[in-house]
C-alpha positions in Angstrom: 144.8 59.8 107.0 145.0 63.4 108.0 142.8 64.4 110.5 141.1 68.2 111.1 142.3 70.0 114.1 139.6 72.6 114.9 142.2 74.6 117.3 143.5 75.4 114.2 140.9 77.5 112.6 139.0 78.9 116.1 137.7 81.7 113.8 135.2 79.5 113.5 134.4 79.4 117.1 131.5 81.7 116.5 129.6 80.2 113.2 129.9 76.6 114.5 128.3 77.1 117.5 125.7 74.2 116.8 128.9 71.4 117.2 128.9 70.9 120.8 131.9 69.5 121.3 134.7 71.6 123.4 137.1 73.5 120.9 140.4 73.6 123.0 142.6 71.1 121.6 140.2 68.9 120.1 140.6 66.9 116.7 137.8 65.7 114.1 139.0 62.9 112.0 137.3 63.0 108.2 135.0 60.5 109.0 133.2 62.5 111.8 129.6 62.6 110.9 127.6 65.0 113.3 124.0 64.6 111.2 121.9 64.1 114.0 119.6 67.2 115.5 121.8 69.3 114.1 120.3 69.4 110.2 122.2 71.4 108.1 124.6 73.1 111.1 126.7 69.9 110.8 130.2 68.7 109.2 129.1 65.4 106.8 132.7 64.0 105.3 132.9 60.0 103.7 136.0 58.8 102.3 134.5 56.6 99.9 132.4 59.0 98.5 132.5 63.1 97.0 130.8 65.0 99.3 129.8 68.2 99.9 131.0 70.2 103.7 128.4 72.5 105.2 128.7 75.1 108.1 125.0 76.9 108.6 123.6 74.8 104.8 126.2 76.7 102.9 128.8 74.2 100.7 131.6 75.0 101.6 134.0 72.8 99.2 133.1 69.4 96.9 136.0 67.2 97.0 137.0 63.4 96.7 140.3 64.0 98.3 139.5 64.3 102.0 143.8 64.2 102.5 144.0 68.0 103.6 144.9 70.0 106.9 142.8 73.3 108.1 146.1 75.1 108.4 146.1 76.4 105.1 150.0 75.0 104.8 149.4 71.4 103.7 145.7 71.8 102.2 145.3 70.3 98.8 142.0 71.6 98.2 142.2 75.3 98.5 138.7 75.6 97.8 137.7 75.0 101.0 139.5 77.9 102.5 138.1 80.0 100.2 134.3 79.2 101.0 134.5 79.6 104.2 136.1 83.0 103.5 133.2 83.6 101.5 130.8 82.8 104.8 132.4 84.9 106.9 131.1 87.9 104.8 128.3 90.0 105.8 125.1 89.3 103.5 125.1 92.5 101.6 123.5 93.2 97.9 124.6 96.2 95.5 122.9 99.0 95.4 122.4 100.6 91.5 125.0 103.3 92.3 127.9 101.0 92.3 127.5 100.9 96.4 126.5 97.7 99.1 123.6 97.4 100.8 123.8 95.5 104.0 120.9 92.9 104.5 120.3 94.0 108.4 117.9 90.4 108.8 121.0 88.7 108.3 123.1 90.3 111.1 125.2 87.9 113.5 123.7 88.7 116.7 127.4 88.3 118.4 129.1 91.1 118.4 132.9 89.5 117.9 131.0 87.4 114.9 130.2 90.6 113.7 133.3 92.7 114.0 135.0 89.8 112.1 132.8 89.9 109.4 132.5 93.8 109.0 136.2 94.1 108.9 136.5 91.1 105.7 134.0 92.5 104.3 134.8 96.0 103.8 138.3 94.2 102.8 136.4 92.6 99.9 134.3 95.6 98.9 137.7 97.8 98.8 138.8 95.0 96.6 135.8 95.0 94.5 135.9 98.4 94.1 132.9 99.3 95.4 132.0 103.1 97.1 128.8 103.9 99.3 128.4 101.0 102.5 124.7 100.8 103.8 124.7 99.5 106.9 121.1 99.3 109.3 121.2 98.1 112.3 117.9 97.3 114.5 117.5 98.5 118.0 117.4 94.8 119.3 121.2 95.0 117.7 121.7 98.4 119.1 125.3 96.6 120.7 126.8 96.4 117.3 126.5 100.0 116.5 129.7 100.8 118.7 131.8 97.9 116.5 130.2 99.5 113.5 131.7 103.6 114.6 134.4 101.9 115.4 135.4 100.6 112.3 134.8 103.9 110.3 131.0 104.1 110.0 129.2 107.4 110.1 125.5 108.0 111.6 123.4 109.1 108.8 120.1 109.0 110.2 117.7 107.1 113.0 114.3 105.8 113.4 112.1 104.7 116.1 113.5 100.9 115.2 116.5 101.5 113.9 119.7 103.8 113.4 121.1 104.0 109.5 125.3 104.1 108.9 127.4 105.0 106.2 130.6 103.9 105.2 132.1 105.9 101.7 135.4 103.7 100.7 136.8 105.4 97.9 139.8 108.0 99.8 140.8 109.7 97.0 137.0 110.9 95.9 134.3 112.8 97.8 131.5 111.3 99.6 128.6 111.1 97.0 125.9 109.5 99.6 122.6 111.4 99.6 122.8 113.1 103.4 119.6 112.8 105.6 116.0 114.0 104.4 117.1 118.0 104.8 113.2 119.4 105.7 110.4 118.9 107.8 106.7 119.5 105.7 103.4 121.3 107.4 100.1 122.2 106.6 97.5 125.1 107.8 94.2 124.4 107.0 92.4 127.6 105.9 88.4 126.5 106.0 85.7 129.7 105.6 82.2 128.3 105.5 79.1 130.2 103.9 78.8 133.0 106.7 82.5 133.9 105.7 83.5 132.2 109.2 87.0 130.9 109.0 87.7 127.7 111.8 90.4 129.0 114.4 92.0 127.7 117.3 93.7 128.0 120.2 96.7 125.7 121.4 97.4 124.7 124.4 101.0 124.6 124.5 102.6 127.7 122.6 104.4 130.4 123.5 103.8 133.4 125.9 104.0 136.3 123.1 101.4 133.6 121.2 98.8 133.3 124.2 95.2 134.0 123.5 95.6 134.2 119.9 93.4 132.5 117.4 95.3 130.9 114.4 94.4 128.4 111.8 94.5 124.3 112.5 98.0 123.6 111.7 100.2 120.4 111.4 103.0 117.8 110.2 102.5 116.1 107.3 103.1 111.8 108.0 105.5 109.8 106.6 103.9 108.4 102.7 100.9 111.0 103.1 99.5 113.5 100.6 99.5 117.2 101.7 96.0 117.8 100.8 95.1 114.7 102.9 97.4 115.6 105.4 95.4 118.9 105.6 91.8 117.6 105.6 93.5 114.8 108.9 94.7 118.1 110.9 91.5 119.7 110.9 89.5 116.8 111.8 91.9 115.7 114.6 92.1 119.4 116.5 88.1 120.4 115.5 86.3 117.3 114.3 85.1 119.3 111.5 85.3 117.4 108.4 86.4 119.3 105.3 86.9 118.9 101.4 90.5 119.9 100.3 90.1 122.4 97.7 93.7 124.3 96.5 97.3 124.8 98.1 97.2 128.6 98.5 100.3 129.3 99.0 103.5 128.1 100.9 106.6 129.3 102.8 109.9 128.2 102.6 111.8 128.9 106.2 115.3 127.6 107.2 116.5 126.2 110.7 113.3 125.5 111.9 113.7 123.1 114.5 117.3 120.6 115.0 118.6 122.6 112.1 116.4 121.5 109.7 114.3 123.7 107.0 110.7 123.7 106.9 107.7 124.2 104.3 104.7 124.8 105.0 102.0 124.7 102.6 98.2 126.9 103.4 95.2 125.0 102.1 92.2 126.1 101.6 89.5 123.8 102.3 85.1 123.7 102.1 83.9 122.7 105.6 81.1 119.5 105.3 80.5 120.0 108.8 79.9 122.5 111.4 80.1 121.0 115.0 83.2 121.1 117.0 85.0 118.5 118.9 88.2 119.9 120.1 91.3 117.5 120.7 91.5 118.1 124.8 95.3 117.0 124.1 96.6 119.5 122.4 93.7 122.3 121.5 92.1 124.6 124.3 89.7 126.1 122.4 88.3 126.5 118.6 85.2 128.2 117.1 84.2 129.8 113.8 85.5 133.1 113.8 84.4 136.4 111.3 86.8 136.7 108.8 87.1 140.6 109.7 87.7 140.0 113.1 90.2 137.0 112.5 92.2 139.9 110.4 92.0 142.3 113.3 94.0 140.8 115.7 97.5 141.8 116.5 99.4 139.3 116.0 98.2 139.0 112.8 98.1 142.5 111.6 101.5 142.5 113.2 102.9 139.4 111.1 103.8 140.5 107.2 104.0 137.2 106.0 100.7 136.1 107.5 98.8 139.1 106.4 99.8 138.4 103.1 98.8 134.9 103.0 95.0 136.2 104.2 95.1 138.5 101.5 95.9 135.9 99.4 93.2 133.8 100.7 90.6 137.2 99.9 92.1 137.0 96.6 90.9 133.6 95.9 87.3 134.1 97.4 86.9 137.4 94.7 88.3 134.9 91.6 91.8 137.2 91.5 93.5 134.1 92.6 94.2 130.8 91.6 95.3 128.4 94.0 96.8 124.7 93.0 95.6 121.8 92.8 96.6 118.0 92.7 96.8 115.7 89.6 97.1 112.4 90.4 99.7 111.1 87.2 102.2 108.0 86.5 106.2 109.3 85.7 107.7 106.7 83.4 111.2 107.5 85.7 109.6 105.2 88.7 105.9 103.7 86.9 104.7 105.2 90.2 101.6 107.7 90.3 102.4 111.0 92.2 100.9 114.1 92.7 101.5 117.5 90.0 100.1 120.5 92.1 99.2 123.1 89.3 95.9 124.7 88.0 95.7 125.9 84.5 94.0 129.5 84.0 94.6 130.1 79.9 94.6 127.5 77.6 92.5 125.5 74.9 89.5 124.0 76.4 91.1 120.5 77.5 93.2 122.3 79.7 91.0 125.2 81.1 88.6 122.6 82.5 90.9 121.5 84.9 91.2 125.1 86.6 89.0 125.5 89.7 89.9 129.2 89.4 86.1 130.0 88.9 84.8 127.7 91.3 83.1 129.3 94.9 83.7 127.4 98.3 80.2 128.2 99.5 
C-alpha cells in the first residue's frame, strides 16, 4: 500500500500546523489516524471504509481508493489535489459589480501563508474573469500590507483600524473602482435669539490674521450623522447652548481644502432653547451673544465677500425674503433606506405649501 510522504507537498507546512509531527522527511501511511485533541485539524483515512480527508474541517476528497501518492504523478484520485487547491484560496465573496471582496476575518495571520494564497488567488480570479479586488487588512495584520503592495495592490484609503487596497485585474480596460470619499462636510451654526443677539465665538487655536475675531460655532460633520444634527452637536459642545435646527441657509462649495480634498460647508440657522454659556476650555476661549449690527461691523467680516453675503442672507430670512431648506425624512425604493430631501416649497397647492417654513419667525 502506498504510503503519503508529507515532504512532498510542504506547501502545506503552514495550514497543517495542528499535526505535530516534524515535516522533514517524514511519511504517513493511509492508516494514520491523528483524531485526538486535534478535532477537525486532523487527517482521518480507513482502508476498509469511504472516508472523507480534512485539513482545518474542510473535505478535502471522498474516496474508497486510498492507493494514491501526494506527488500529483501517480495519484488516482485527482480530486484531492484539487481541494486542497481550493483551501489555499483566500476566503473572498463577489461583490455586485462583477468584482471580489476579500473576507479580512478570515486572513492567515502568517505572512508566507498569506503571500501563497494571495498569489492563487488572484490566479483564480484572472481566470474567473473577475475585475475590482477588495482587500482590508486590520492593523493587528498591518505585516501583510507590504506582501499585499508587493503583489500589485494599490492604497485606496485608511482608517483608525484598518488600511483598504485595491487590485483592478483587467489590463486591457480602465480602472472602474470608485476612488476614496473626494470631500470633507462642515457646519456653521447661525443661532439669533429674541434680542437679535447672534452666539459667536472665539477659538483658541486659529490663525494670526484670525485673532480676536468673533465668528459663528463651526464644525465637522461625524461619520453616519445628519447635518442639521450635526449642527445643533457643534453648538452645544463649544457654548452649551442648546438649539432647535431650523433651515440650511445656504452652503459653499471650496476645493483643496485640507490633504487635497474639497470641502462643503453648509450655514444653519437655528432657535436657541437656552441662553447660558458653557464654553469648551479645549478648543473655545471665549463666546457670548453678540448684536447682530455689531457682529456685521467687524473687519474681517465686512472684509470677507462671501461671508457678508451669507449674513445678508441670514437678514433675508429674518424679513420673510428668504427661504431656507429644510429636511424630509423619506424612503428611496433604490436602497429601502430613509434619507434626508433638503428643500422647502414656497408656491404650490395647499399639500405642498404647508411644508414651507418660509413664513415662520425664530423668536
Amino acid at each position: 500500500m502506498d504510503s503519503v510522504s508529507i515532504s512532498e507537498v510542504t506547501v502545506f507546512r503552514g495550514l497543517m500546523h495542528g499535526i505535530r509531527q516534524p515535516f522533514s522527511g517524514a511519511t504517513i501511511s493511509p492508516k494514520f489516524c491523528s483524531s485526538k485533541g486535534e478535532g477537525s485539524r486532523a487527517i482521518t483515512s480507513n482502508a476498509s471504509n469511504t472516508k472523507s480527508q480534512f485539513v482545518y474541517g474542510e473535505s478535502l476528497a471522498t474516496t474508497a481508493d486510498l492507493g494514491y501518492k501526494m506527488n500529483a504523478v501517480n495519484l488516482k484520485n485527482r480530486t484531492l489535489i484539487s481541494s486542497v487547491k481550493e483551501k489555499l484560496l483566500l476566503d473572498a465573496y463577489d461583490d455586485e459589480y462583477g468584482g471580489v471582496v476579500v473576507d479580512h476575518e478570515k486572513l492567515p495571520s502568517n505572512p508566507n501563508a498569506f503571500t501563497s494564497m494571495l498569489r492563487n488567488s488572484l490566479s483564480d480570479w484572472r481566470r474567473k474573469g473577475k475585475k475590482g479586488i477588495w482587500l482590508k487588512l486590520p492593523v493587528e495584520q498591518s505585516e501583510l500590507v507590504p506582501v499585499a503592495v508587493k503583489e500589485g495592490f494599490e492604497y485606496h484609503h485608511a482608517e483608525k483600524g484598518y488600511v483598504m487596497l485595491t487590485y483592478w485585474i483587467p489590463e486591457e480596460e480602465p480602472c472602474m473602482l470608485p476612488g476614496n470619499a473626494s470631500h470633507q462636510v462642515g457646519v456653521g451654526g447661525f443661532v439669533l435669539n429674541r434680542h437679535k443677539e447672534v452666539l459667536v465665538v472665539q477659538e483658541k487655536y486659529c490663525t494670526s490674521s484670525n485673532a480676536g475675531l468673533w465668528k459663528l460655532p463651526t464644525g465637522f460633520i461625524n461619520e453616519s450623522e445628519e447635518i442639521f444634527s450635526g449642527a445643533v452637536r457643534e453648538v452645544k459642545e463649544e457654548t452649551g447652548v442648546d438649539s432647535e435646527f431650523l433651515e440650511v441657509i445656504a452652503f459653499r462649495h471650496a476645493h483643496n481644502v485640507a490633504f487635497e480634498k474639497s470641502d462643503l460647508f453648509f450655514i444653519c440657522m437655528l432657535k436657541p432653547l437656552s441662553d447660558k454659556i458653557i464654553i469648551d476650555n479645549l478648543e473655545i476661549k471665549a463666546a457670548k451673544w453678540m448684536p447682530l449690527v455689531e457682529f456685521v461691523e467687524q473687519p474681517m467680516i465686512k472684509g470677507d465677500k462671501m461671508f457678508k453675503r451669507v449674513i445678508e442672507i441670514c437678514e433675508a430670512r429674518l424679513r420673510h425674503r428668504y427661504c431656507g431648506l429644510s429636511p424630509h425624512r423619506l424612503v428611496s425604493t433604490f436602497d429601502g433606506r430613509p434619507s434626508s430631501l433638503y428643500y422647502n416649497v414656497v408656491d404650490g397647492d395647499d399639500n405642498d405649501a404647508s411644508q414651507s417654513n418660509c413664513t415662520a419667525d425664530f423668536y
